[in-house]
SETI-110337 format. One line per field, with one value per residue (C-alpha): residue number from 1; x, y, z; residue in one letter. Coordinates in steps of 0.25 Angstrom, whole numbers, plus 5000, padded with zeros to 4 digits. Example, Ala and Ser with C-alpha at 12.3 -4.5 7.8 and 13.67 -1.06 7.14 Angstrom:
# residues 2
pos <- [1_2]
xx <- [5049_5055]
yy <- [4982_4996]
zz <- [5031_5029]
code <- [a_s]
END
This chain:
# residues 364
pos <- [1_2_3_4_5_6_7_8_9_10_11_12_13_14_15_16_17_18_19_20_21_22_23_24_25_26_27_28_29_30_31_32_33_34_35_36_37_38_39_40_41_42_43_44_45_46_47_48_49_50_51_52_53_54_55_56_57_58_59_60_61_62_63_64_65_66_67_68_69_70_71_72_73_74_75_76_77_78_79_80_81_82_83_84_85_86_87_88_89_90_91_92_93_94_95_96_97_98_99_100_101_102_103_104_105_106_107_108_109_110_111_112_113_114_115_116_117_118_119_120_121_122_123_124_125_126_127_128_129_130_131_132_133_134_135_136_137_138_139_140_141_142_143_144_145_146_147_148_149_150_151_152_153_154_155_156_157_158_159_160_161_162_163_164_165_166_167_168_169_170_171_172_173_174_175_176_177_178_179_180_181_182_183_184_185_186_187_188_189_190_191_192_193_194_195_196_197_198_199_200_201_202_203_204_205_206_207_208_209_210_211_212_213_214_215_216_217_218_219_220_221_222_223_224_225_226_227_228_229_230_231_232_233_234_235_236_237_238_239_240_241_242_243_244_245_246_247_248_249_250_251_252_253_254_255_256_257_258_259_260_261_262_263_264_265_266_267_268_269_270_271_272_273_274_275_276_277_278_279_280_281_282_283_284_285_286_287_288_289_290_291_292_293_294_295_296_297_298_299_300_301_302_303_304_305_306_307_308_309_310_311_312_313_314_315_316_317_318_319_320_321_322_323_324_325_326_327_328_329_330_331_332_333_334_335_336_337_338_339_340_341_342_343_344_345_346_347_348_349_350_351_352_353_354_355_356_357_358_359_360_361_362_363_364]
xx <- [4999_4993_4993_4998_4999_5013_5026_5022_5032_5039_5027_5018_5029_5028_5014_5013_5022_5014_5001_5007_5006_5019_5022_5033_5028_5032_5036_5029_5031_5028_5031_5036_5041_5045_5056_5059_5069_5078_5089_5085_5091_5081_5074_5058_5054_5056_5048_5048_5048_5042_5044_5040_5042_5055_5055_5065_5063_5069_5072_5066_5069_5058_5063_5052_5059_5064_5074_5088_5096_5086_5085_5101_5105_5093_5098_5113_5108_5099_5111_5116_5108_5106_5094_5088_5094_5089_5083_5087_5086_5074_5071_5058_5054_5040_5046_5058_5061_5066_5082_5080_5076_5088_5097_5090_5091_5106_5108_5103_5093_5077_5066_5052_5044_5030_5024_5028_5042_5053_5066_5067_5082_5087_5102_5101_5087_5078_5074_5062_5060_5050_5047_5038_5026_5026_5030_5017_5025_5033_5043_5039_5050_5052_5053_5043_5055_5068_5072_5064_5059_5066_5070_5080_5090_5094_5097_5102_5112_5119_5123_5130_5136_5136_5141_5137_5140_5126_5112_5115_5127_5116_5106_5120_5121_5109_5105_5119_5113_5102_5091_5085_5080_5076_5086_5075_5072_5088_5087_5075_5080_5094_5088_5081_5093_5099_5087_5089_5104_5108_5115_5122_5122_5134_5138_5144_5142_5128_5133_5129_5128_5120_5120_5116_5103_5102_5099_5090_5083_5081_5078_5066_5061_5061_5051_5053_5050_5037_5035_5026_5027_5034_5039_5042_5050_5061_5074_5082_5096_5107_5102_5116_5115_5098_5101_5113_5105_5094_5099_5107_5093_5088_5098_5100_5085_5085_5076_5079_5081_5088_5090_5081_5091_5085_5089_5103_5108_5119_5127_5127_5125_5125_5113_5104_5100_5085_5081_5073_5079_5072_5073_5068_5065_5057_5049_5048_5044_5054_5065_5064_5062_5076_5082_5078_5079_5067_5059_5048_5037_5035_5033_5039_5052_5054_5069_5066_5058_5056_5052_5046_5049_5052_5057_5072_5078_5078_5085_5095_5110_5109_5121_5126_5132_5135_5125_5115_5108_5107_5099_5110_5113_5105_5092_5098_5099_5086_5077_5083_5079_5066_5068_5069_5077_5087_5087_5089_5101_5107_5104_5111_5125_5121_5121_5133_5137_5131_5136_5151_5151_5148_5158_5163_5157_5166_5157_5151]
yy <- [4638_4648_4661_4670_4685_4687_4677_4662_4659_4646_4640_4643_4641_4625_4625_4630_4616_4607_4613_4609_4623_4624_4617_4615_4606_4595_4595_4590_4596_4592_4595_4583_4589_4602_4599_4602_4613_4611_4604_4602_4613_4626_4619_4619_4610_4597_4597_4584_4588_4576_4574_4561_4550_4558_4567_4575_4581_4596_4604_4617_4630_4643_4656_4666_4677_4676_4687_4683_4686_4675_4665_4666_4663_4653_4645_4644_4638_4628_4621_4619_4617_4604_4596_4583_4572_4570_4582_4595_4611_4621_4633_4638_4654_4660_4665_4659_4668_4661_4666_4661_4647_4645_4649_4639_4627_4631_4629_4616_4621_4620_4631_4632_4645_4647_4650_4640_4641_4633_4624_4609_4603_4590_4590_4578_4576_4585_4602_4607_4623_4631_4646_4657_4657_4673_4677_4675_4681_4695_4699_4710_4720_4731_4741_4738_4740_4743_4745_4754_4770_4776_4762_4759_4771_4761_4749_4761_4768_4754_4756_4769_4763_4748_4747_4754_4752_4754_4758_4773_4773_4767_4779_4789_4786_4786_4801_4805_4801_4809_4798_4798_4785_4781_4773_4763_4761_4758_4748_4740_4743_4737_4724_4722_4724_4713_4704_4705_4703_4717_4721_4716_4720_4715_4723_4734_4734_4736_4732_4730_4714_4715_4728_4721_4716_4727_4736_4725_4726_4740_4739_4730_4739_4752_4762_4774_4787_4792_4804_4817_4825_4825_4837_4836_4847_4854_4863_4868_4868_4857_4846_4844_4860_4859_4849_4854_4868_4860_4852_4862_4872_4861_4857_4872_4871_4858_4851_4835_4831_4821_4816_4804_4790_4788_4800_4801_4788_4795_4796_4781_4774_4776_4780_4790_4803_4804_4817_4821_4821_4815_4822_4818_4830_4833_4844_4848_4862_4867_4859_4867_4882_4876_4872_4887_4880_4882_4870_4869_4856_4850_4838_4841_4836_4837_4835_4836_4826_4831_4819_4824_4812_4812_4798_4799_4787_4795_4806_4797_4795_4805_4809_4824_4826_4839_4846_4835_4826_4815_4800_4788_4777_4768_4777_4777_4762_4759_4771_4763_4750_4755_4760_4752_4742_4754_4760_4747_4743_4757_4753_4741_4751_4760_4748_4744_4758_4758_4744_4747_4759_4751_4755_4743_4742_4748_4752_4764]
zz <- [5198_5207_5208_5216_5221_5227_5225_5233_5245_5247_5253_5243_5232_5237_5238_5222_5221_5228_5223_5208_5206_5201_5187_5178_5164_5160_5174_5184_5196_5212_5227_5232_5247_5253_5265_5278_5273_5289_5280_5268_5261_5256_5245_5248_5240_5232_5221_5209_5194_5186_5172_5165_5174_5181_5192_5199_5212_5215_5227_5226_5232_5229_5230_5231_5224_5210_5210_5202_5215_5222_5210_5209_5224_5223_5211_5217_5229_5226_5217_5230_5239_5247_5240_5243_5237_5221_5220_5210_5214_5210_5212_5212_5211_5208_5194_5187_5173_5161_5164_5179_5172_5164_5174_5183_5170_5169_5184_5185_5195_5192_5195_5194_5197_5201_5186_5178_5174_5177_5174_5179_5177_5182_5177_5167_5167_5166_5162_5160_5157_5157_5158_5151_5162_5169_5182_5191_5203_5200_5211_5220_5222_5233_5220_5208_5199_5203_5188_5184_5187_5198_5205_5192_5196_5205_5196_5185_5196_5195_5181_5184_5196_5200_5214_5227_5243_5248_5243_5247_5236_5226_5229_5229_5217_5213_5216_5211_5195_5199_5204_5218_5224_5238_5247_5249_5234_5231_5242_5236_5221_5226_5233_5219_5210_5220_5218_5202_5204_5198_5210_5221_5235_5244_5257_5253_5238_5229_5213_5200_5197_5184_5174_5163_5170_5177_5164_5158_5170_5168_5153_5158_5169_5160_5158_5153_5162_5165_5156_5162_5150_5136_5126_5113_5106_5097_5100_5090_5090_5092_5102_5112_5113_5116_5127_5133_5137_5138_5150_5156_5158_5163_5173_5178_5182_5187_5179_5177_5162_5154_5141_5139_5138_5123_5119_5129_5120_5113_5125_5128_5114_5098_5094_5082_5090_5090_5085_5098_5113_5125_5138_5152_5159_5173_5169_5154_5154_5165_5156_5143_5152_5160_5146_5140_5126_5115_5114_5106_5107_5095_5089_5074_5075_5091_5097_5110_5119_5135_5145_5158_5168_5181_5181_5189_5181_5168_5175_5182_5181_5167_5161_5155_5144_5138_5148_5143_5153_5146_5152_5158_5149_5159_5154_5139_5139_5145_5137_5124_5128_5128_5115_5099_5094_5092_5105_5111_5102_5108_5121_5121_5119_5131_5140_5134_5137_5152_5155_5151_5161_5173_5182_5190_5205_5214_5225_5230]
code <- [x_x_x_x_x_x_x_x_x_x_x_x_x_x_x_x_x_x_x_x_x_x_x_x_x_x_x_x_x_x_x_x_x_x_x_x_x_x_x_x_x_x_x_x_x_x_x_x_x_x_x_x_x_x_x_x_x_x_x_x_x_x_x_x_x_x_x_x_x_x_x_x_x_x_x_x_x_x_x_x_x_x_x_x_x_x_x_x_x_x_x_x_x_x_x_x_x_x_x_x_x_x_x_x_x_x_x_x_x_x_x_x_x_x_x_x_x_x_x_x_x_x_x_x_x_x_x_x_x_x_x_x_x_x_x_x_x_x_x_x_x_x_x_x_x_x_x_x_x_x_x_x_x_x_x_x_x_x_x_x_x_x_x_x_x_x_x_x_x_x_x_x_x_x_x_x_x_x_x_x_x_x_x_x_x_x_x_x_x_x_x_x_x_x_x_x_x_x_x_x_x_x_x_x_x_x_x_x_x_x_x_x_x_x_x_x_x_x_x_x_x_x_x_x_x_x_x_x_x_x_x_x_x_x_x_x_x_x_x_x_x_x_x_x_x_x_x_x_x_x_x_x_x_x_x_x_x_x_x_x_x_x_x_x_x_x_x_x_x_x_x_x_x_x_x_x_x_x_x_x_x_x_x_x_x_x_x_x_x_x_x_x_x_x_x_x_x_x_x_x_x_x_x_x_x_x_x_x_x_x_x_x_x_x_x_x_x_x_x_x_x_x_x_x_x_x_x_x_x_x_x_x_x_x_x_x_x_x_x_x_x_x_x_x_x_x_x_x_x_x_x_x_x_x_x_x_x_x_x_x_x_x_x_x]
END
């Protein structure tokens, strides 16, 4: 199969077939026509799958884009569609994953990709399915990744609130859990989260399709802040009293901190305190001078742990608790499926936890 630097059209999609470029073992697949589509339905091509002394003739349809929302509205349209006489649906896409493929198999629909994978069904007769070749065409997006850095605040601020009116509700919101996005940003990172089918945009109403998927989809994206500096040290004295004048020095200065989400945990979930706090700060020296507390840097049996960041999403939609700042259960959740067997296990509470808490859309 050839090669090539950006995502093929429809032409050239139908060129890779009469080429032979496009293969399918045991199958043997060949272009046998591409109509005149002036009432013949959208199909582009027909295409024979040979098997032994049998073949079976298809009606495909490519879709340049592989995004769930276009694979879903694809597949329930091609059932239906008019097709010539004897012939059976496929879809074909650059890329076809593993999920897509048996969603395809229990549809009765066939599908072939431009890598090598695919699933041939003729109800009665034949199914072929195979998959494991990589994705040789990434889709571009207008954000390199909605779902993770600054972009995620605006998948994250659907978990606190799962329905909005317009896009300036969705950036509203936003800023009042203390993030700041551009407008064009949350319009790009919205049209994505409609692609993946995580949202759903209808006149009048933005909301939450997915939240499940959605954290996954974080989970996989995530990457911890960037850290400009680190201090390692010891107070003495009760830790709740520490971090209460500790935040509230800082928060008279006006200095950003937050308890990290591995270390805010027992908030959302039961879990062993660890002996030392995390906490996400923007600057550390002016953070202890605001807290006035004596904090001496060691590494002997250190309690305290100061992150400098200036990553927003560590910062955003925190919760206070006792005069303590302490990081969202999104951040939690996320931080501790980075973590060990253990953390992970307590993760899987605080998405119980954030996922139960979901109010019900009612609009914005």
């Amino acid at each position: 199969m050839g090669e090539f630097r950006i995502i093929p059209t429809g032409a050239e999609a139908v060129e890779c077939l009469r080429n032979g470029e496009v293969r399918l073992p045991p199958l043997s697949l060949r272009l046998v026509e591409t109509p005149d589509r002036n009432g013949s339905g959208r199909y582009d091509a027909i295409v024979s799958a040979a098997w032994r002394d049998t073949e079976y003739r298809f009606a495909l349809e490519y879709k340049r884009r592989s995004t769930p929302k276009v694979f879903q509205e694809t597949v329930a349209g091609i059932r239906v569609d008019r097709r010539p006489a004897n012939t059976y649906p496929m879809l074909m896409m650059p890329f076809l994953s593993p999920k897509q493929l048996a969603e395809l198999e229990q549809s009765a629909v066939s599908g072939i990709d431009l890598c090598g994978n695919g699933v041939v069904v003729v109800p009665g007769g034949l199914c072929i399915f195979r998959t494991g070749q990589p994705n040789r065409y990434p889709q571009s997006s207008p954000i390199k990744n909605i779902y993770r850095g600054r972009s995620s605040l605006v998948s994250r601020v659907f978990l606190a609130r799962p329905e909005y009116r317009e896009v300036n509700a969705v950036m509203r919101e936003i800023e009042a859990r203390n993030g700041k996005i551009s407008l064009s940003t949350i319009s790009k990172a919205l049209a994505t989260l409609n692609e993946d089918l995580i949202v759903k945009r209808t006149k009048g109403s933005i909301s939450l399709l997915q939240a499940d998927a959605l954290l996954d989809k974080l989970v996989a994206n995530y990457v911890a802040p960037r850290r400009t500096r680190r201090f390692v040290g010891r107070w003495e004295g009760a830790p709740n009293e520490f971090l209460s004048e500790f935040f509230n020095g800082a928060g008279r200065a006006g200095i950003r901190a937050v308890v990290s989400g591995a270390s805010s945990v027992g908030l959302y979930a039961v879990m062993a305190r660890e002996d030392k706090v995390k906490v996400y700060c923007g600057n550390i020296e002016a953070t202890i001078r605001a807290a006035g507390k004596a904090v001496e840097e060691t590494s002997r049996f250190p309690n305290l742990e100061l992150i400098e960041t200036s990553d927003d999403f560590v910062y955003f939609d925190a919760r206070t608790e006792a005069g303590v700042r302490y990081a969202c259960p999104v951040q939690t959740f996320l931080e501790l499926m980075a973590g060990d067997k253990r953390e992970r296990e307590t993760a899987e509470q605080v998405k119980r936890g954030i996922l139960a808490e979901l109010p019900s859309p009612q609009g914005s």
